[in-house]
Structures are given as C-alpha cells and as structure tokens.
C-alpha positions, 0 to 999 in steps of 0.5 A: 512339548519338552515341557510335557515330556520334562513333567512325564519322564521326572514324574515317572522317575519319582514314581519309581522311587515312591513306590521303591520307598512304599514297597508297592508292586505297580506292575500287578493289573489292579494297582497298574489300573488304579494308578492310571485312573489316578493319573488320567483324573489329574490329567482330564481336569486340569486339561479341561480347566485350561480350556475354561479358566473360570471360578465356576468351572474350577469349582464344579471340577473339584467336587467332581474330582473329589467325587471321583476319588471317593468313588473309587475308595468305595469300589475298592471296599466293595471289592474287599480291598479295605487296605487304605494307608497314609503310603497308598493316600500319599501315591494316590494324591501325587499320581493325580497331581502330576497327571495334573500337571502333565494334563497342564503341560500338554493341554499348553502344548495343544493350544499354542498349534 
C-alpha cells in the first residue's frame, strides 16, 4: 500500500505543477470531471491487465482505451468545447499514466492479501 500512496501523493504533487505551468483551472466541475475520467481510465485498464497478463487482453485494452479517449474528444466537440491543445494532450496522457500506475500499485497491493 506505500507503494500506492508513494504513486498517488508524488503524482498529485506533479499535478499540481502541470497544471501550474499550463495555467488550467482544475477545480471547475468540467475539467475536475474530465481529469477523473482520465484518471479512472488509467486505473481501470491496467488493474484489470494485472489480473489477466495476456497478449490478447493487453491488446483489446488498448483499443478500448484508445477508444474511450477518442470518445470523450468527440463528446467534447459535441459539447462546443472544440479547445484541444498540445497542454490539454500533454495532461490528459499523463492523467491516464499515473492513473495507470496507481491502478498497478494498488491492483499489487489487493492480490498480495
């Protein structure tokens, strides 16, 4: 479980410079909503290929988290926020990889019980 709370508390930290540096207000509902979609994606996927490490699984997780990703760029336009940045890209990969690794921490954690 340190392990876990060693990825959530230094990825929160780093959070909070990224979103320092790209000047993004998180604490509005929309971007606190689109930046735990993010986070849970990561964390959902790669909980899930710990469980089942197989090539297959590994690749029918990509796609549908490729999928997922592209599914809430579209809600977005629908929606008329058509504001895509390379920052906005550069948050929203890094909000999936340390949900990811936070999902992997955890996911390590839960088994070894």
């Amino acid at each position: 479980m340190k392990l876990f709370w060693f990825f959530f508390v230094s990825g929160s930290i780093l959070l909070f410079f990224l979103v320092t540096a790209f000047k993004i207000n998180l604490l509005s509902l929309e971007m606190l909503t689109h930046s735990l979609f993010h986070f849970l994606i990561g964390f959902v996927t790669l909980s899930y290929f710990f469980f089942h490490m197989t090539l297959k699984v590994l690749k029918f997780l990509s796609f549908l988290l490729l999928g997922l990703l592209i599914l809430d760029q579209l809600i977005d336009f629908s929606r008329g926020v058509g504001d895509i940045s390379l920052q906005l890209l550069i948050m929203n990969f890094y909000l999936v990889f340390w949900g990811g690794l936070s999902g992997f921490a955890f996911t390590r954690f839960w088994s070894a019980k």
